[in-house]
Backbone as a chain_set.jsonl record, in Angstrom:
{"seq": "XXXXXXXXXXXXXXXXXXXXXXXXXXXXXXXXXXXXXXXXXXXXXXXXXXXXXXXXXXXXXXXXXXXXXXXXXXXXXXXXXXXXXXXXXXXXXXXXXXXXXXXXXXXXXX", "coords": {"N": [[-29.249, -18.023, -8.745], [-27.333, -15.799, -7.205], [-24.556, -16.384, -4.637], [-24.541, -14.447, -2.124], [-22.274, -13.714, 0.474], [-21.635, -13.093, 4.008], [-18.822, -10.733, 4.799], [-16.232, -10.234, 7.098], [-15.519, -6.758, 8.27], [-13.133, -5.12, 8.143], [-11.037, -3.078, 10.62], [-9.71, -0.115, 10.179], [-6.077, 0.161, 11.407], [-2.965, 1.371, 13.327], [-0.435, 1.197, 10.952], [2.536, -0.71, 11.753], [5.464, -1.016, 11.481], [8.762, -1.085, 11.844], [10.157, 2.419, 11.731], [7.921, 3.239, 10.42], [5.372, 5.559, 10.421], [2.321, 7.436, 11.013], [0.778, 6.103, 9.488], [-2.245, 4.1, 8.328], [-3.716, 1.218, 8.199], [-5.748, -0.998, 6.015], [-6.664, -4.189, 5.907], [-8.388, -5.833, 3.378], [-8.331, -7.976, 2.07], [-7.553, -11.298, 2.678], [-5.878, -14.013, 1.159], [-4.638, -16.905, 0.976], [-2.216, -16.194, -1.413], [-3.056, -13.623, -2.41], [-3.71, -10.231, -1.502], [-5.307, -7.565, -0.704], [-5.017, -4.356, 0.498], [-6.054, -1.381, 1.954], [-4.008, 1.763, 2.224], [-3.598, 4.447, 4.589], [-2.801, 7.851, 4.57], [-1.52, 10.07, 6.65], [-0.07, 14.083, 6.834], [3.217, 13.814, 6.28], [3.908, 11.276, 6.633], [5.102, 8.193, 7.062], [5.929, 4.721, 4.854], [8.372, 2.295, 6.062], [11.252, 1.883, 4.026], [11.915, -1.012, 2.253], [12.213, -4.092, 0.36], [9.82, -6.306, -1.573], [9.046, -9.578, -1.938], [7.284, -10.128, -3.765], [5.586, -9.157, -6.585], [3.975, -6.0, -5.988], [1.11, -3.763, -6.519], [0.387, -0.653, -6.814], [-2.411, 1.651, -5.891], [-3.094, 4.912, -6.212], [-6.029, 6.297, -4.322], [-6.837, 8.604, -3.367], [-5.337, 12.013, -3.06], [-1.949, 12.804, -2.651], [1.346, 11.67, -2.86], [4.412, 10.6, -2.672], [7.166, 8.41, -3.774], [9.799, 6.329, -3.54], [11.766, 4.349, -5.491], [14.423, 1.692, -5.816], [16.234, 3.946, -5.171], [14.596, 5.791, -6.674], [13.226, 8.62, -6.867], [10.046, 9.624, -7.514], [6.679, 11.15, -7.558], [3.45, 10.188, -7.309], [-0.02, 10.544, -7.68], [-3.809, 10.904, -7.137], [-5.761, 8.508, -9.039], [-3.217, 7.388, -10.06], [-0.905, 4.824, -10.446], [0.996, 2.779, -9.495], [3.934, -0.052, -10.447], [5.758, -1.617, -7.813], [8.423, -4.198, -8.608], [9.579, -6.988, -7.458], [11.944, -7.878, -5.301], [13.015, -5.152, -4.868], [13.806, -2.156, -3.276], [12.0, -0.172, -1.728], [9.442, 2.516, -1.167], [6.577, 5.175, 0.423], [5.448, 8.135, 0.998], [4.114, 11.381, 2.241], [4.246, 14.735, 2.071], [2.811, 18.016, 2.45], [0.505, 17.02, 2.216], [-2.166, 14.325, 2.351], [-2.966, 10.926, 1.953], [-4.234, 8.276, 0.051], [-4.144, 4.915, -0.612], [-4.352, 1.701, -2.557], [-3.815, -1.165, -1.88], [-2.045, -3.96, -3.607], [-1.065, -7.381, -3.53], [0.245, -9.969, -5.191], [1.391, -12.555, -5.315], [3.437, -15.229, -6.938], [2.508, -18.281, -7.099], [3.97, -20.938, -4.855]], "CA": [[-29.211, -16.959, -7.763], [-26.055, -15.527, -6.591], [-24.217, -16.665, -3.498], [-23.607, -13.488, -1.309], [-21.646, -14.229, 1.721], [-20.726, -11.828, 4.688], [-17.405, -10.74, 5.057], [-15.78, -9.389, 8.417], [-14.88, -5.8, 7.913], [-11.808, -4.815, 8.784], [-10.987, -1.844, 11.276], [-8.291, 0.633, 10.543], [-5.316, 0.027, 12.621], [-1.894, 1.632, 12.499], [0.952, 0.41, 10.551], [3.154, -1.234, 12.808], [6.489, -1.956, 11.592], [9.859, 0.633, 12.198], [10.748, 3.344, 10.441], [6.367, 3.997, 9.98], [4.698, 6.803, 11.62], [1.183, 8.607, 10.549], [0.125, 5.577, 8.293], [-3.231, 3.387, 8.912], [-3.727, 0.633, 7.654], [-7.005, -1.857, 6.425], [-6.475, -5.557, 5.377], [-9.632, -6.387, 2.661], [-8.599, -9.716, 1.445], [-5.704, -11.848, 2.781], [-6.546, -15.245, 0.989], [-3.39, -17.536, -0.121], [-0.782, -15.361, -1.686], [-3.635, -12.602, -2.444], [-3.941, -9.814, -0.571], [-5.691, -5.941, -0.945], [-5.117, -3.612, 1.945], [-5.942, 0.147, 1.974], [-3.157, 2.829, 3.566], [-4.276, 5.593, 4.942], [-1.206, 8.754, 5.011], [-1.623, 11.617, 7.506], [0.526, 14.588, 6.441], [4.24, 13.903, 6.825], [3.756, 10.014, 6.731], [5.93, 7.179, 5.787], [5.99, 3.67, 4.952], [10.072, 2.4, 5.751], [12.141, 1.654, 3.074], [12.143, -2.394, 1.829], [11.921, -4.969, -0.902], [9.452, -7.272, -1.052], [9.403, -10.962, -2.712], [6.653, -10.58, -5.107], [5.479, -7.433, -6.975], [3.292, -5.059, -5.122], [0.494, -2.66, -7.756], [0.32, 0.599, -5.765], [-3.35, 2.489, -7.152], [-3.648, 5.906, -5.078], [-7.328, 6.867, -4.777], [-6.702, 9.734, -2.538], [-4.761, 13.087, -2.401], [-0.785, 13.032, -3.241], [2.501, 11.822, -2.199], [6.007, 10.559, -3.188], [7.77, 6.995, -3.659], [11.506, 5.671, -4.094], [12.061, 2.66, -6.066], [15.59, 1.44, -5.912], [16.678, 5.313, -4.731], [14.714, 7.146, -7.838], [11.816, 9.505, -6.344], [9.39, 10.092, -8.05], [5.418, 11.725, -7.129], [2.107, 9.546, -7.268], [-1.174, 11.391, -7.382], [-5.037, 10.116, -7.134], [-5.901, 8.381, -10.533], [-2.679, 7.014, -10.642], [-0.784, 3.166, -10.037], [3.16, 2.124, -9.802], [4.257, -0.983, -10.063], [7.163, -2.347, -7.98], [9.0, -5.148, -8.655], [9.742, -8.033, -6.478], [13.185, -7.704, -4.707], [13.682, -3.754, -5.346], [13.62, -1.83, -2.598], [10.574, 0.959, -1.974], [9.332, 3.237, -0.242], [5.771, 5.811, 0.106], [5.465, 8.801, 1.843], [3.307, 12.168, 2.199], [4.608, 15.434, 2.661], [2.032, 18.357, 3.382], [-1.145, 15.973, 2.09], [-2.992, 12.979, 2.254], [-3.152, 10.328, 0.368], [-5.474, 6.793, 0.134], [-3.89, 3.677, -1.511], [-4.9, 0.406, -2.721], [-2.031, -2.103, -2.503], [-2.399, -5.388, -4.406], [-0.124, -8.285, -3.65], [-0.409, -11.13, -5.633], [2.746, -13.325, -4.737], [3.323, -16.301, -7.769], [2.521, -20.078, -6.157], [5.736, -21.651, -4.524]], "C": [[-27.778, -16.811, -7.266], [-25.431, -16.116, -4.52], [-23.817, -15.762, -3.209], [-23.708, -13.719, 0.141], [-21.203, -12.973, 2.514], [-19.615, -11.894, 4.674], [-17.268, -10.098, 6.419], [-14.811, -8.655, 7.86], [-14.165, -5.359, 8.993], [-11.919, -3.739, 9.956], [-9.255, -1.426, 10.622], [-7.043, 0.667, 11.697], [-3.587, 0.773, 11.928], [-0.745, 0.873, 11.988], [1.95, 0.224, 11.446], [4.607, -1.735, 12.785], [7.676, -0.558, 12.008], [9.98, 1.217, 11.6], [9.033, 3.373, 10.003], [5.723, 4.588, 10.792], [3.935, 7.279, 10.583], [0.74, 7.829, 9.045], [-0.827, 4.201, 8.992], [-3.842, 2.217, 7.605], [-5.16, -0.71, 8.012], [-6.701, -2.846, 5.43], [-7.826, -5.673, 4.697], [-9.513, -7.474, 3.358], [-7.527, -9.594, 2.158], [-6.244, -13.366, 2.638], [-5.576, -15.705, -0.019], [-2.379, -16.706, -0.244], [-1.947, -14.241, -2.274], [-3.714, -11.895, -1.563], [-4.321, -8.053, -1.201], [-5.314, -5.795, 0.284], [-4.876, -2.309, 1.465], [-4.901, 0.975, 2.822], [-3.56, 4.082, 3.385], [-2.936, 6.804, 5.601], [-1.914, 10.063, 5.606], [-0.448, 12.171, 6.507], [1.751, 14.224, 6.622], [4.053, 12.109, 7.312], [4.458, 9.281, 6.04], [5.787, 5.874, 6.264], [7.813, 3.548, 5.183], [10.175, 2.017, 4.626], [12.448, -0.037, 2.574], [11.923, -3.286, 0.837], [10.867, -5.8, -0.385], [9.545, -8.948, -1.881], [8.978, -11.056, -3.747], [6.238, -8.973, -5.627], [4.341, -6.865, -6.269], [2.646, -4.234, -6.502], [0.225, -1.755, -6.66], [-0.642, 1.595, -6.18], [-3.476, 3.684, -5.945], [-4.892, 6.22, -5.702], [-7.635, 8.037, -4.337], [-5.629, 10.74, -3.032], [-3.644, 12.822, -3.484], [0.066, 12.41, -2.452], [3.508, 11.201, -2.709], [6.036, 9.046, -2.951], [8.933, 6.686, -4.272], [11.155, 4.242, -4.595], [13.183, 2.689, -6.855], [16.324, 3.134, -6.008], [15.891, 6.546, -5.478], [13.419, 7.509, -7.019], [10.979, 9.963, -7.508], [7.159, 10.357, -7.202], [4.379, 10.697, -7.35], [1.135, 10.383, -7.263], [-2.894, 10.58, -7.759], [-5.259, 10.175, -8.762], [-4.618, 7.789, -11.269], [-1.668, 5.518, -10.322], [0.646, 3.26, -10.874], [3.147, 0.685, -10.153], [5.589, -1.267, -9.05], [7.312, -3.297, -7.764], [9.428, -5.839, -7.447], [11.407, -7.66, -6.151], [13.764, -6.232, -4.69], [12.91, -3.157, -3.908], [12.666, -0.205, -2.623], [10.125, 1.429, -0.858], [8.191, 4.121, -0.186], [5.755, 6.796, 1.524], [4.59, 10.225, 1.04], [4.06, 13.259, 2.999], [3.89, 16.536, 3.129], [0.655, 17.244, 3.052], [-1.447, 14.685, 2.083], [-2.839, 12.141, 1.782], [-3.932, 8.844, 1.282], [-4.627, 6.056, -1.051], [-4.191, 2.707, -1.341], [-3.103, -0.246, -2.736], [-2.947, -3.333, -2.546], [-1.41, -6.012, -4.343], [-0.676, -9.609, -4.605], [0.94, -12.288, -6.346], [2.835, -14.582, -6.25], [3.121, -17.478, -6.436], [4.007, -20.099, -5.821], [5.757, -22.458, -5.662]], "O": [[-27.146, -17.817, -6.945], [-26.109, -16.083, -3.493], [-22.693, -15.549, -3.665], [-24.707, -13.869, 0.845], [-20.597, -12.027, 2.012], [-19.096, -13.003, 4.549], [-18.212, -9.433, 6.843], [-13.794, -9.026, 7.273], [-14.381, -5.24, 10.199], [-13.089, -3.516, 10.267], [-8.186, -2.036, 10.593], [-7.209, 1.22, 12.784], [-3.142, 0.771, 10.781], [-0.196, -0.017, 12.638], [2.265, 1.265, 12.022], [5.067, -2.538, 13.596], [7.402, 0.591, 12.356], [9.973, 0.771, 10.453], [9.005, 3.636, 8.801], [5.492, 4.138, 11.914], [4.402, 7.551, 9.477], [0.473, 8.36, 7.966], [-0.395, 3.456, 9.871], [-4.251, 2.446, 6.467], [-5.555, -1.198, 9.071], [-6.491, -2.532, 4.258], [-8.697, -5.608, 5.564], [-9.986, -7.931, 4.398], [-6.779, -8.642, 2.381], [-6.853, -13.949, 3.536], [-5.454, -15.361, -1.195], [-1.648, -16.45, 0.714], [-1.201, -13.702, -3.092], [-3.821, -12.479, -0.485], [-3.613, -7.49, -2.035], [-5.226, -6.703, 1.111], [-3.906, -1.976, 0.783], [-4.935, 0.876, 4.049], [-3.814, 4.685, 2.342], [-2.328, 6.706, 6.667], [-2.685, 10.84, 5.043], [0.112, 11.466, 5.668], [1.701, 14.179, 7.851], [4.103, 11.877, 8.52], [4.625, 9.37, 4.824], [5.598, 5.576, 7.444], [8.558, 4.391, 4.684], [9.126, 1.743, 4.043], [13.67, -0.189, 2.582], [10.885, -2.878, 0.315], [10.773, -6.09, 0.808], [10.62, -9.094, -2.462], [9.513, -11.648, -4.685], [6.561, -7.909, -5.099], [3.615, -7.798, -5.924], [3.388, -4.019, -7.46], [-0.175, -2.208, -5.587], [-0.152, 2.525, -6.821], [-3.923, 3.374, -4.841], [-5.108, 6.391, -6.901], [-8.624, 8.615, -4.787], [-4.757, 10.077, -3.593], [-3.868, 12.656, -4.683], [-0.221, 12.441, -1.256], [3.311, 11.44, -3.901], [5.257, 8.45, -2.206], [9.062, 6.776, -5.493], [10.449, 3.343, -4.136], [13.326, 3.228, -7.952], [16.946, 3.401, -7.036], [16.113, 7.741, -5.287], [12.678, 6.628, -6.582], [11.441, 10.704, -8.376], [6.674, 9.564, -6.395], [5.089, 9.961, -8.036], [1.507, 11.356, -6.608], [-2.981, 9.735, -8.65], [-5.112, 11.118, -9.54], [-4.568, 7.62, -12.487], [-2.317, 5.098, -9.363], [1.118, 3.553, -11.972], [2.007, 0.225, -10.1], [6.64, -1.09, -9.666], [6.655, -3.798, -6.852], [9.624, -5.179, -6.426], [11.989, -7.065, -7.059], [14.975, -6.11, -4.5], [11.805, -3.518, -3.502], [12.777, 0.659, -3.492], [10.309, 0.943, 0.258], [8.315, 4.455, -1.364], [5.955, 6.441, 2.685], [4.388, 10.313, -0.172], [4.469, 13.087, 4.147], [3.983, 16.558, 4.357], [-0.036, 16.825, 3.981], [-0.569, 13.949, 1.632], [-2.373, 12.406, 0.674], [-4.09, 8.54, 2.464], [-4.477, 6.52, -2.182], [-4.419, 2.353, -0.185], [-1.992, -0.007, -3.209], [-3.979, -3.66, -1.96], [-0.494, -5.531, -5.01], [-1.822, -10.058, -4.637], [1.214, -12.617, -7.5], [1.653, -14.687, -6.575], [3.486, -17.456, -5.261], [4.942, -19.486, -6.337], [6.742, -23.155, -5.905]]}, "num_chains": 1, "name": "protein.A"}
């Protein structure tokens, strides 16, 4: 028989760091160096601009919107998944529409 266990579901809360306005954000998982979390882009929404340590998979399931990696712009649209690289600096944003993404961290061991 299967072991199914509750989980405590998240609440939407907004993104909280500088340089982000009109993006909401829901933690799944955060277990070890794993981690899902959904962002949620109002129109005219941005994540800031930063590298991170390990690589980041970026799947939009929603709408449309734009992303720099290491200055180059390029579009995203639902149905479709970036990668970026660990230390390269990045960026996601929404100009008139929506958008829904999955982000996937999944850091190597120390």
């Amino acid at each position: 028989m299967p072991d199914v266990q509750p989980f405590k579901r998240p609440e939407w809360e907004p993104l909280a760091h500088a340089g982000c306005h009109g993006v909401d954000h829901n933690v799944l998982v955060a277990q070890g160096n794993f981690a899902l979390a959904l962002l949620r882009f109002a129109p005219n929404a941005t994540i800031h601009e930063h590298p991170a340590a390990w690589p980041i998979d970026v799947y939009c399931l929603e709408g449309s919107g734009r992303f720099s990696l290491d200055g180059d712009v390029a579009s995203i649209h639902a149905g479709e998944c970036v990668r970026w690289p660990s230390n390269v600096a990045h960026r996601l944003w929404t100009e008139a529409s929506t958008m829904m993404t999955l982000m996937v961290e999944n850091p190597p061991e120390p």
